[in-house]
N, C-alpha and C positions, 0 to 999 in steps of 0.2 A: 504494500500500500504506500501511504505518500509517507510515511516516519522511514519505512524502509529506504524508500528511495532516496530521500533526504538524508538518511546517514548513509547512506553510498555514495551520492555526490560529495558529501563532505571527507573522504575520504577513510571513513571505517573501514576497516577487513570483515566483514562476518568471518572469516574463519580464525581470528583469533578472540574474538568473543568469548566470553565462557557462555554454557548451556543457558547458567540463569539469566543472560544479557537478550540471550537470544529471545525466552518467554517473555520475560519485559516486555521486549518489544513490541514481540507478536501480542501481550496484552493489552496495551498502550492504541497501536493501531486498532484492533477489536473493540476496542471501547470507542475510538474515535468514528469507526464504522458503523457503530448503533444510533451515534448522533441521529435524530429526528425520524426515526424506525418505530414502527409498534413491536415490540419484546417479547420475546419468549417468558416465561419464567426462570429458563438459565439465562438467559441474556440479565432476567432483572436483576439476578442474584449477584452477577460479576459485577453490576454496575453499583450494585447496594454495598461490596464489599470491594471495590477496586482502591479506594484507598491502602488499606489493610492488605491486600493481594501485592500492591504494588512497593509498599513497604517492605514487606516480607522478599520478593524478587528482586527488592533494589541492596539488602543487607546479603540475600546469599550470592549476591551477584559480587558483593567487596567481598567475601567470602571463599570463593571461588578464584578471583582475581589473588588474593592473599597465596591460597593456597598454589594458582601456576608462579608464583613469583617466589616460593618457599622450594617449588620444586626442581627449579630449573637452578635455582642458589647451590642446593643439594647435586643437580649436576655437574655443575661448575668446581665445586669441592674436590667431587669425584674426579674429574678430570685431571686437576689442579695435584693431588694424591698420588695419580696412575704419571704423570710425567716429569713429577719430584722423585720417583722410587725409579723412573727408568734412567734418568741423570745421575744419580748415586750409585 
């Protein structure tokens, strides 16, 4: 949709996104997509709790983020380990 498209033009990668960036989004957009719609009952529901949804996908998204930047640390160690012991 148009969020998607707008952070393409702006230069995001989707594929370094984490997962929870990714629902975000896709929540974010889906909400903007009900604008001026008659609702389902799950439609009403996301829209009664999107705050809350969006809260919740916006912390496991630092979460996440935290986590590839802890794990790639931990590569880097690794690497830093295997070509101190092959110089020695």
């Amino acid at each position: 949709g148009q969020i998607a498209a707008a952070r393409q033009s702006a230069g995001i990668a989707t594929d370094r996104m984490t997962e929870a960036h990714k629902q975000l989004l896709a929540l974010q957009q889906r909400i903007s997509d009900l604008d001026g719609k008659k609702l389902t009952a799950d439609e009403k529901s996301v829209l009664a709790r999107k705050d809350e949804l969006i809260q919740a996908l916006t912390l496991l998204d630092v979460k996440q983020q935290e986590l590839q930047k802890q794990t790639a640390l931990n590569d880097l160690k690794k690497k830093t380990i295997q070509l101190t012991s092959q110089l020695a």
